[in-house]
MIFIDO-719689 format. One record per residue (C-alpha): residue number from 1; chain; x, y, z. Coordinates in steps of 0.02 Angstrom, whole numbers. Example, Ala and Ser with C-alpha at 12.3 -4.5 7.8 and 13.67 -1.06 7.14 Angstrom:
BEGIN
<seke 1 A <615 -225 390>>
<seke 2 A <684 -53 357>>
END
This chain:
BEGIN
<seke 1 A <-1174 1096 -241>>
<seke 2 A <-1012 1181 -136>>
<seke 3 A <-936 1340 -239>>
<seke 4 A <-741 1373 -175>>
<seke 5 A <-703 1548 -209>>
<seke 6 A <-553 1589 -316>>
<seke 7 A <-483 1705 -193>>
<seke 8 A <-355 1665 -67>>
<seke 9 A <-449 1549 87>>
<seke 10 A <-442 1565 256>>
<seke 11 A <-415 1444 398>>
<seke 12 A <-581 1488 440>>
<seke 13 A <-623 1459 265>>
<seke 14 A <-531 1287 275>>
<seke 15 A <-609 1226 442>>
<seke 16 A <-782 1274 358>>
<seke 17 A <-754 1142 253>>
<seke 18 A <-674 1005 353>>
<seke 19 A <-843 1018 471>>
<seke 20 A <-973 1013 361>>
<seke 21 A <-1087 847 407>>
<seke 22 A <-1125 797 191>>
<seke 23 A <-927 768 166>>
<seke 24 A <-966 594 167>>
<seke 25 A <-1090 626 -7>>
<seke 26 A <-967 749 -42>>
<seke 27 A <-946 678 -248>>
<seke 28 A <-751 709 -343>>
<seke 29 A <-893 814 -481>>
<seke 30 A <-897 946 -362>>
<seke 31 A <-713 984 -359>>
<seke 32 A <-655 1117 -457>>
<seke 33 A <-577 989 -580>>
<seke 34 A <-556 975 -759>>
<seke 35 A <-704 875 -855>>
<seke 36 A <-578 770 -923>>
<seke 37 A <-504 707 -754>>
<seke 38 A <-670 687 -692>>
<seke 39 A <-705 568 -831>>
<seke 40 A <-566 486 -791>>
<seke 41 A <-587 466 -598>>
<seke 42 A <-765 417 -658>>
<seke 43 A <-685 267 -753>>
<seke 44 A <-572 211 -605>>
<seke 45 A <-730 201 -507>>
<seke 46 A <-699 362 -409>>
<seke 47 A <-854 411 -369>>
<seke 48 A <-861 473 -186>>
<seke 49 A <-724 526 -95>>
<seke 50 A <-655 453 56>>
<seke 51 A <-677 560 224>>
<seke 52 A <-491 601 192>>
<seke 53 A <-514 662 27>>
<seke 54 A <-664 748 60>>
<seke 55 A <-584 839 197>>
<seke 56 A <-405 885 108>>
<seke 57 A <-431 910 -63>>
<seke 58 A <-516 1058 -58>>
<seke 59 A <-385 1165 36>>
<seke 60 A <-235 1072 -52>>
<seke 61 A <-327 1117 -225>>
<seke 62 A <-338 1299 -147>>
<seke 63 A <-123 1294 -119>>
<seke 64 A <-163 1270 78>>
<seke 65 A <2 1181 166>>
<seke 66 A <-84 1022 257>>
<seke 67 A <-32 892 392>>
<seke 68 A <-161 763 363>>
<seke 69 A <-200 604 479>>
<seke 70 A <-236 454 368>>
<seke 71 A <-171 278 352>>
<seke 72 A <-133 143 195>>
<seke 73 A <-313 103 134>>
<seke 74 A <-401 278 160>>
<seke 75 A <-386 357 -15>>
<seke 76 A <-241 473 53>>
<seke 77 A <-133 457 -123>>
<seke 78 A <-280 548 -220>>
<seke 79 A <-296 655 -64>>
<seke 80 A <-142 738 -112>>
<seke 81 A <-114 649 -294>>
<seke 82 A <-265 761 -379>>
<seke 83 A <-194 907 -302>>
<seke 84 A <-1 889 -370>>
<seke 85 A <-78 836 -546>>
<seke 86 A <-170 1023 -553>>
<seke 87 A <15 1109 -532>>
<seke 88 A <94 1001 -664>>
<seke 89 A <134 1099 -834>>
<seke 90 A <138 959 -947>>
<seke 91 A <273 1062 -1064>>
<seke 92 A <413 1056 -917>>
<seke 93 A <512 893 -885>>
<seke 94 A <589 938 -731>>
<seke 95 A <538 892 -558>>
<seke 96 A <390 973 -514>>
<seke 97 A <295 871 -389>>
<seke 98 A <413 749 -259>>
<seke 99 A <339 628 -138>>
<seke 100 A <456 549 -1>>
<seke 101 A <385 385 57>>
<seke 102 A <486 261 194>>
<seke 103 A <479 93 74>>
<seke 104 A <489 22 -83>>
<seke 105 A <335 -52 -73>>
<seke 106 A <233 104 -19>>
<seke 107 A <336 187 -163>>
<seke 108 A <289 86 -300>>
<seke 109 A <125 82 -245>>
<seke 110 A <96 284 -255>>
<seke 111 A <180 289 -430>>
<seke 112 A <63 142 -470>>
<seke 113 A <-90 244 -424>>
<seke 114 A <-27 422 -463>>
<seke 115 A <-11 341 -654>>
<seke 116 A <-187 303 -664>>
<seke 117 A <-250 485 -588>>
<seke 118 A <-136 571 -698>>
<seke 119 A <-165 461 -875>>
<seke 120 A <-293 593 -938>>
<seke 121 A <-141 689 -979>>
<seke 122 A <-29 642 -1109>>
<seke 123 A <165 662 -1078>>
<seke 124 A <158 656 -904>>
<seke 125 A <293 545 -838>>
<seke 126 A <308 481 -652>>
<seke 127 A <472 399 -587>>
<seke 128 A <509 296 -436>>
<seke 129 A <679 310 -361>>
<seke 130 A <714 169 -225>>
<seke 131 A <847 78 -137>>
<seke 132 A <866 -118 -138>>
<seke 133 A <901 -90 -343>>
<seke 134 A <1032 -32 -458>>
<seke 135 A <1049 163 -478>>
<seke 136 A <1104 162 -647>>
<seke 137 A <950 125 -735>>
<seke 138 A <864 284 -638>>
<seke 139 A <989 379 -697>>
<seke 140 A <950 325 -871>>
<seke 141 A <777 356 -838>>
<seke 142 A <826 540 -756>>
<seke 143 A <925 612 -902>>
<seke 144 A <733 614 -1011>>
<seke 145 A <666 707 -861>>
<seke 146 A <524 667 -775>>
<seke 147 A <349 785 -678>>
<seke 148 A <331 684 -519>>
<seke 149 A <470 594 -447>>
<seke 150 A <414 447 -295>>
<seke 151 A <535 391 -190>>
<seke 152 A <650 336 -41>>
<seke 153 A <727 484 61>>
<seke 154 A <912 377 69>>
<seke 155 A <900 365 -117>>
<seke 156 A <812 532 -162>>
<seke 157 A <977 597 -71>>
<seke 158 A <1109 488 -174>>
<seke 159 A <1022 583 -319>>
<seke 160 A <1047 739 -244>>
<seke 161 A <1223 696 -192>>
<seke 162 A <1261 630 -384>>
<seke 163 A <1191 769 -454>>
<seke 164 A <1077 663 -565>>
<seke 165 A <915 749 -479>>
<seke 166 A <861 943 -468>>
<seke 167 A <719 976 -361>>
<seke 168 A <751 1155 -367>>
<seke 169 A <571 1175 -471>>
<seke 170 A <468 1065 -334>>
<seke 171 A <273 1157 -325>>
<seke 172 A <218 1028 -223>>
<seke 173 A <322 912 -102>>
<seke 174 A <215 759 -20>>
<seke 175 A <282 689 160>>
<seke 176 A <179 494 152>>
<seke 177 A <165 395 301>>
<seke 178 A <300 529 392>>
<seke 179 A <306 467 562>>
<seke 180 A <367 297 482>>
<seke 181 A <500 369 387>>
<seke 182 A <552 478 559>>
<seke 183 A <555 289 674>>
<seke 184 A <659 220 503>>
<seke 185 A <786 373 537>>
<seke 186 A <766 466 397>>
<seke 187 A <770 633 470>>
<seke 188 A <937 701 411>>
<seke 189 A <887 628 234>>
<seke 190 A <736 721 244>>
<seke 191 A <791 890 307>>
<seke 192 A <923 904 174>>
<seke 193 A <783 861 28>>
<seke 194 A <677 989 96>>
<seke 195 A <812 1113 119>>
<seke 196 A <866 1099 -88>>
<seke 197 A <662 1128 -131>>
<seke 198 A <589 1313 -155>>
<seke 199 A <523 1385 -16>>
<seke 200 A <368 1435 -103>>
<seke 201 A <314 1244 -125>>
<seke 202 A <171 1189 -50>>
<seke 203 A <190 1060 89>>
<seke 204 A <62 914 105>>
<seke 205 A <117 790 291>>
<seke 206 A <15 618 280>>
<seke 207 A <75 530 470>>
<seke 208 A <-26 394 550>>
<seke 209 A <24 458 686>>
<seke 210 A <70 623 803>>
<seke 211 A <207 629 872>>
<seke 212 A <309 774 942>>
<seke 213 A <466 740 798>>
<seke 214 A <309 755 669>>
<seke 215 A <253 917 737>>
<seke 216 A <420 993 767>>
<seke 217 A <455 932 577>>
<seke 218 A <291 1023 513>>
<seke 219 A <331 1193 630>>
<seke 220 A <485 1214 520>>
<seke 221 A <460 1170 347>>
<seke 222 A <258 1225 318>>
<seke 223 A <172 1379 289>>
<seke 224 A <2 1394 434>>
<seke 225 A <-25 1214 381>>
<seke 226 A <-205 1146 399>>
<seke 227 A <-224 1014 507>>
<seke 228 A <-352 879 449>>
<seke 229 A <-388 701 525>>
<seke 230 A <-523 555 505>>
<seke 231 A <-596 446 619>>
<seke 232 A <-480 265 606>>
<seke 233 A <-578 166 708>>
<seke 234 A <-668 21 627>>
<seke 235 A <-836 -31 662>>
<seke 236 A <-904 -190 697>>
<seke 237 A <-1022 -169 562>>
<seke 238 A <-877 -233 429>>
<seke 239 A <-752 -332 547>>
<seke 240 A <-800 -466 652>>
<seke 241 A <-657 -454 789>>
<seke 242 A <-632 -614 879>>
<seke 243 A <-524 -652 1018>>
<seke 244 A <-444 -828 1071>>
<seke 245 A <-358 -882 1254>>
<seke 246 A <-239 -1010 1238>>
<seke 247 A <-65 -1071 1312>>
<seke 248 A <82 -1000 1225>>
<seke 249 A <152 -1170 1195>>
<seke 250 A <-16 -1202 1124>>
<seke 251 A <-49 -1066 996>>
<seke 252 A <28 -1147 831>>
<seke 253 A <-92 -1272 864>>
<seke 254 A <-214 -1180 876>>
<seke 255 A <-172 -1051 727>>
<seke 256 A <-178 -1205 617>>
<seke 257 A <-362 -1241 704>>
<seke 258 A <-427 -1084 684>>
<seke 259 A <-345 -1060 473>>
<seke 260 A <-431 -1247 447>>
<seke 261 A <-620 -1195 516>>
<seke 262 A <-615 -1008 455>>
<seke 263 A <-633 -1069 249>>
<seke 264 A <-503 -919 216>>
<seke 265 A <-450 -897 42>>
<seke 266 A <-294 -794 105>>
<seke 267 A <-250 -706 263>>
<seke 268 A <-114 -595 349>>
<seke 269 A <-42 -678 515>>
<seke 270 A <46 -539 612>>
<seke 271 A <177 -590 733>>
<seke 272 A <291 -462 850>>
<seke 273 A <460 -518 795>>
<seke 274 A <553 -574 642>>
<seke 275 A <589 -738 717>>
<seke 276 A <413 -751 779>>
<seke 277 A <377 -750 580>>
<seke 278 A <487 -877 534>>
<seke 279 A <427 -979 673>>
<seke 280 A <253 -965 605>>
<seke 281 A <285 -992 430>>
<seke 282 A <385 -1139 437>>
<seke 283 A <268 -1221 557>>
<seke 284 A <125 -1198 438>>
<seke 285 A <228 -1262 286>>
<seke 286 A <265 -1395 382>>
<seke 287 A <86 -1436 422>>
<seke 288 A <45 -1434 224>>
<seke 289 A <-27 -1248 246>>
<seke 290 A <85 -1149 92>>
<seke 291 A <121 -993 171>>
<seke 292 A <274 -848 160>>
<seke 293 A <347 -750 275>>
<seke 294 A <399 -545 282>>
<seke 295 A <516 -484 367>>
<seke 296 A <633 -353 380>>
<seke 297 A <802 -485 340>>
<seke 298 A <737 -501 148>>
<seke 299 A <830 -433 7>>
<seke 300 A <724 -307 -85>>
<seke 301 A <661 -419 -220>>
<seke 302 A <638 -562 -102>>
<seke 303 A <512 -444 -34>>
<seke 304 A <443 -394 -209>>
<seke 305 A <427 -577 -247>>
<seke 306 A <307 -648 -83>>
<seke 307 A <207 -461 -86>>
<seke 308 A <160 -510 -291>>
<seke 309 A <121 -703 -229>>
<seke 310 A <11 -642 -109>>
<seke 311 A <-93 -526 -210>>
<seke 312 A <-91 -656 -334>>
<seke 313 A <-170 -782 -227>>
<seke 314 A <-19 -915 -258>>
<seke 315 A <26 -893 -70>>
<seke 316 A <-146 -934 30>>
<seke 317 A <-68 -874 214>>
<seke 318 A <91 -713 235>>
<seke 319 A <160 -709 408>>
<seke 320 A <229 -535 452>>
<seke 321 A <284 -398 572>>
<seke 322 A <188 -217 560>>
<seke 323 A <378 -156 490>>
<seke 324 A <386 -277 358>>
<seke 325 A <191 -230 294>>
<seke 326 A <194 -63 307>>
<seke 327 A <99 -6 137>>
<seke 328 A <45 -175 117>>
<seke 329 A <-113 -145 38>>
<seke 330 A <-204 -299 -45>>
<seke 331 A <-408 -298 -113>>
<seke 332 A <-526 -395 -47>>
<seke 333 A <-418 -449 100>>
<seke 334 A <-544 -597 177>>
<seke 335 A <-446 -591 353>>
<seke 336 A <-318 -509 475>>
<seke 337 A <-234 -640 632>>
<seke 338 A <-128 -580 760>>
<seke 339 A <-33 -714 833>>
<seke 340 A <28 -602 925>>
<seke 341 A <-85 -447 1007>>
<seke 342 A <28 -299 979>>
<seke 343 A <94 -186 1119>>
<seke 344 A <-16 -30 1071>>
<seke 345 A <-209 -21 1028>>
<seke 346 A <-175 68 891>>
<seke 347 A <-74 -34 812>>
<seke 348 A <-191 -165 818>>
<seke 349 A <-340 -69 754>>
<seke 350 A <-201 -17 597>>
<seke 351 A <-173 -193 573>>
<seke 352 A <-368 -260 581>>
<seke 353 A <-392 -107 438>>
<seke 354 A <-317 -189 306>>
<seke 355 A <-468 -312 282>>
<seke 356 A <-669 -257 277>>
<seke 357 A <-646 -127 178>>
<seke 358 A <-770 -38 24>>
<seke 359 A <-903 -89 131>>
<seke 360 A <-847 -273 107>>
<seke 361 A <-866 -381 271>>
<seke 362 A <-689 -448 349>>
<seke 363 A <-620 -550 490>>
<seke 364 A <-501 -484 621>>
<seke 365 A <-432 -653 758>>
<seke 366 A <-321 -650 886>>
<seke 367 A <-216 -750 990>>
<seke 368 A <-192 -712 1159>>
<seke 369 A <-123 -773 1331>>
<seke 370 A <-215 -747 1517>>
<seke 371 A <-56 -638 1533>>
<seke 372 A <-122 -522 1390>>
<seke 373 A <-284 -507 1439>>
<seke 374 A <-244 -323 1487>>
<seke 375 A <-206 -273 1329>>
<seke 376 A <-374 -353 1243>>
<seke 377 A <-443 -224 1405>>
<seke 378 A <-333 -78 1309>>
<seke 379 A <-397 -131 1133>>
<seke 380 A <-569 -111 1206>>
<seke 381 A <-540 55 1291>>
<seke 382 A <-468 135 1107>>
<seke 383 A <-644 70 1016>>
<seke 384 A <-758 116 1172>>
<seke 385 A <-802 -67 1149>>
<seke 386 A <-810 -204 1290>>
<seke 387 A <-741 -364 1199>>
<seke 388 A <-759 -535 1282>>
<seke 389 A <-642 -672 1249>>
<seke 390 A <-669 -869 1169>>
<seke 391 A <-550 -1024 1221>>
<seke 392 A <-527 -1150 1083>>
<seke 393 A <-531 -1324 1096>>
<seke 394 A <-396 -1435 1078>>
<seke 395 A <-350 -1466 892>>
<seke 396 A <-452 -1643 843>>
<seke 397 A <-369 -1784 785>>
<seke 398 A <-438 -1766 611>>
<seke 399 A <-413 -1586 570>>
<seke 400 A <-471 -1516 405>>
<seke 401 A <-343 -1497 266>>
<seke 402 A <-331 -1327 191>>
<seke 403 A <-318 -1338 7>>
<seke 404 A <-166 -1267 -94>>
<seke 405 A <-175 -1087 -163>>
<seke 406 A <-292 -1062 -313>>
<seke 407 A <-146 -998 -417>>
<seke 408 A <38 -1028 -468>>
<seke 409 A <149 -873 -507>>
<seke 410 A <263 -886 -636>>
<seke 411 A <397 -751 -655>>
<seke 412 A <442 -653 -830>>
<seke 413 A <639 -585 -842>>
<seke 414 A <556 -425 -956>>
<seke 415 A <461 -291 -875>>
<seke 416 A <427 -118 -901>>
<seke 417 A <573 -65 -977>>
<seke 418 A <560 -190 -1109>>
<seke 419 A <410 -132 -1163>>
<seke 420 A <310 -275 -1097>>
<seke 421 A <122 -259 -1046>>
<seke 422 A <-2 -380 -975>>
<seke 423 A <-89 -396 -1158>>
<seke 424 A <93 -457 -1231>>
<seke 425 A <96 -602 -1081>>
<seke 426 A <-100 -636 -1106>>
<seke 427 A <-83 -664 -1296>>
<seke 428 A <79 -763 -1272>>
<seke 429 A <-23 -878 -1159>>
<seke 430 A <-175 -886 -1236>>
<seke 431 A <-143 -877 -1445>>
<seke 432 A <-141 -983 -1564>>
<seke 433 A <-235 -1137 -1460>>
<seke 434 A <-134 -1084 -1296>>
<seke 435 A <-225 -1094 -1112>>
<seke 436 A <-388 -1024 -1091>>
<seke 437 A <-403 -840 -1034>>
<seke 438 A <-491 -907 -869>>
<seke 439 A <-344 -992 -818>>
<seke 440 A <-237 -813 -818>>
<seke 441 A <-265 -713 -654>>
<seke 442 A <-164 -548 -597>>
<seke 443 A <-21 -499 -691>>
<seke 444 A <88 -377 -631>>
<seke 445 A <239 -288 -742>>
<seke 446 A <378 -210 -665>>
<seke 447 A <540 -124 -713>>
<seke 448 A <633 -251 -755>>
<seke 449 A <522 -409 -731>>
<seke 450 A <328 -459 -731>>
<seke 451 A <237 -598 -648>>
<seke 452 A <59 -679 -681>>
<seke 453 A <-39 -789 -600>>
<seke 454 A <-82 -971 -668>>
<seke 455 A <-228 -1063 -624>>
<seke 456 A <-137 -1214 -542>>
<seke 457 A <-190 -1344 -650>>
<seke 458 A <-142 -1245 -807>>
<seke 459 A <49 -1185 -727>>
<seke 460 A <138 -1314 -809>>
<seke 461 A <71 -1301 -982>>
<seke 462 A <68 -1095 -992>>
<seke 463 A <255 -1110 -902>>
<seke 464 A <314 -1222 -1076>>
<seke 465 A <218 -1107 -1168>>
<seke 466 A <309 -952 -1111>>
<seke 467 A <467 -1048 -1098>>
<seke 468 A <426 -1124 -1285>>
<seke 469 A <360 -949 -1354>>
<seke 470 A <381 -781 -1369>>
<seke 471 A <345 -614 -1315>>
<seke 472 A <310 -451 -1421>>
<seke 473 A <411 -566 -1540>>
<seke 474 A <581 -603 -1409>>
<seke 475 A <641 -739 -1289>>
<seke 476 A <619 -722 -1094>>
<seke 477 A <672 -819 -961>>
<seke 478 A <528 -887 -869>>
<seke 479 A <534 -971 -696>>
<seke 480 A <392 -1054 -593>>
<seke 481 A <401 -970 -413>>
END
């Protein structure tokens, strides 16, 4: 059992922690946490933390400033997300804790999270403020106050600008995924957010990455700040990285070849270039493979739409850039393709992370051209692994079809702030003689809309039944995507 003293710690104190060798046992129990979130972390299946939350949580919990490397996937949103919680006073509904994140999606998906760490706690109300949708309602939502505020720096700032947001009582301010939102250009956004919190806040930096921008952005807004990283390599032992030589006139082909023979139920294809993704995509759609393509042309809930299809398993194959999928983060992911190798190693090794995960085995393949062979020599040198290469065979005459996704989604015109909630949509669907509750996969509600997952051969009968029914007693429009 570790004992962290109640008086201030020390770097020293801090490092003693980050290097000792049972962090990997290390169990959320032994925090100094109340029993009731521990019950509740307990119930979410948070039993051991992640090498990133073993290492940060304990000086974050102690008020240390951090800058902390970790990536989408390693448990970095209860890294800092336990911490914020402990400064909350549940009796004040003004802005206490304020996490700037570069997307939508990322966004969402911290509020999503930070909801379920904090729902031990009654009252405690966590609001996402994006671009790519209206304002207005987020004012709305604004004027009841709110403890933890997620968001986009451009639209953090309108709220600023508008007056409709005071940050002036900020304990905690969170910086996720920062060198993205520095490449995206957000540094004058985010200097003039910082600049309107208290200086006495505490300062947590999540970055993939180091570079100099990041550490010149940490020298001026954080107090001695801790720095903490993990090992992001991944080991054979969970992803079985493959490598393919081809032609480039040749490698559609032999995409489709290597999606038949795999038996994937989904995959992400990652290509270099928007175009490259359309390219892909339509190729496979024409070849009977249903697939969807992200990229950074889409209108914001273009991009909601094909990320919920995906996770839904109504889309079997998404094409996209690294841009487009940043905080993409999907369970169970069976497999990772890179038509195209990307121009860095560690990139690629960012990309291959987003299957084989939980211990869980995955697939990593990749394309490549004799002209690229030097960068499958790179990929190699980052791992301190010697990979060999495979050529493929032409594609046979007779190539095996790839059946049509599992699932149908069908999209709800009520969300969140109608008061809808998957058991509403699961009793319109399956009461009174309705589909069977097999037949209903993921269902996911939000502001505005919600979307579920149909079994395929039950889409058309639950989509009359929605479009026939009702919901918590009132009318939605219901559309099959």
């Amino acid at each position: 059992m570790h004992h962290y003293p109640d008086e201030p710690v020390t770097i020293a104190d801090c490092q003693n922690y980050i290097i000792e060798p049972i962090l990997s046992e290390f169990s959320f129990s032994q925090l100094n946490l109340p029993q009731d979130q521990i019950d509740n972390l307990n119930s979410l299946g948070y039993l051991e933390m992640t090498p990133i939350q073993a290492k940060s949580l304990p000086p974050a919990l102690a008020g240390r400033d951090l800058i902390a490397q970790a990536k989408t996937g390693s448990g970095k949103t209860a890294a800092f997300g336990l911490s914020l919680i402990e400064r909350l006073n549940p009796r004040f509904f003004g802005a206490q804790a304020l996490i700037l994140c570069p997307t939508r999606e990322l966004a969402t998906q911290v509020a999503k999270e930070l909801r379920r760490l904090v729902r031990h706690q009654q009252n405690i109300k966590v609001v996402t403020l994006c671009g790519g949708q209206s304002i207005g309602p987020q004012i709305g939502s604004l004027e009841h106050g709110a403890h933890i505020i997620v968001g986009t720096p451009g639209r953090i700032k309108d709220h600023l600008r508008k007056k409709t947001l005071s940050i002036d009582s900020v304990s905690t301010l969170v910086l996720d995924e920062a060198d993205r939102m520095l490449a995206m250009g957000f540094i004058d956004d985010i200097e003039t957010i910082i600049e309107g919190t208290p200086s006495s806040r505490q300062t947590l930096l999540f970055s993939a990455t180091y570079p100099d921008d990041i550490s010149d952005l940490s020298a001026r807004f954080q107090r001695d700040p801790l720095q903490v990283s993990v090992e992001s390599i991944h080991s054979d032992k969970h992803i079985d990285q493959r490598f393919f030589i081809c032609d480039r006139d040749k490698k559609h082909e032999r995409l489709m070849l290597l999606l038949s023979t795999s038996n994937l139920e989904s995959s992400v294809v990652f290509c270099n270039t928007k175009q490259e993704t359309k390219d892909v995509s339509r190729y496979l759609n024409d070849n009977n493979v249903f697939s969807l393509a992200l990229h950074g042309d889409l209108e914001q809930r273009d991009r909601d739409q094909i990320l919920v299809r995906f996770k839904q398993q109504s889309c079997r194959v998404l094409v996209a850039t690294d841009v487009a999928a940043r905080g993409l983060d999907i369970e169970d992911l069976p497999a990772v393709v890179n038509f195209d190798l990307p121009r860095d190693p560690e990139t690629y090794v960012h990309r291959i992370g987003r299957t084989g995960r939980a211990g869980k085995k995955g697939i990593a393949i990749s394309l490549l051209t004799k002209s690229e062979l030097y960068k499958l020599e790179k990929i190699g040198s980052y791992q301190e692994k010697k990979f060999s290469h495979e050529t493929i065979e032409p594609v046979p005459v007779s190539i095996k079809k790839i059946p049509p996704p599992a699932f149908i989604t069908l999209s709800i015109a009520g969300g969140r702030k109608d008061k809808v909630r998957p058991g509403d949509i699961l009793g319109a669907l399956t009461g009174d003689v309705g589909i069977d509750g097999s037949a209903v996969g993921n269902i996911e509600i939000m502001d505005y809309v919600a979307y579920v997952a149909i079994d395929r051969n039950q889409a058309d009968k639950a989509l009359g039944r929605l479009i026939n029914g009702k919901i918590k007693g009132r009318k939605f429009k219901v559309r099959k995507l």
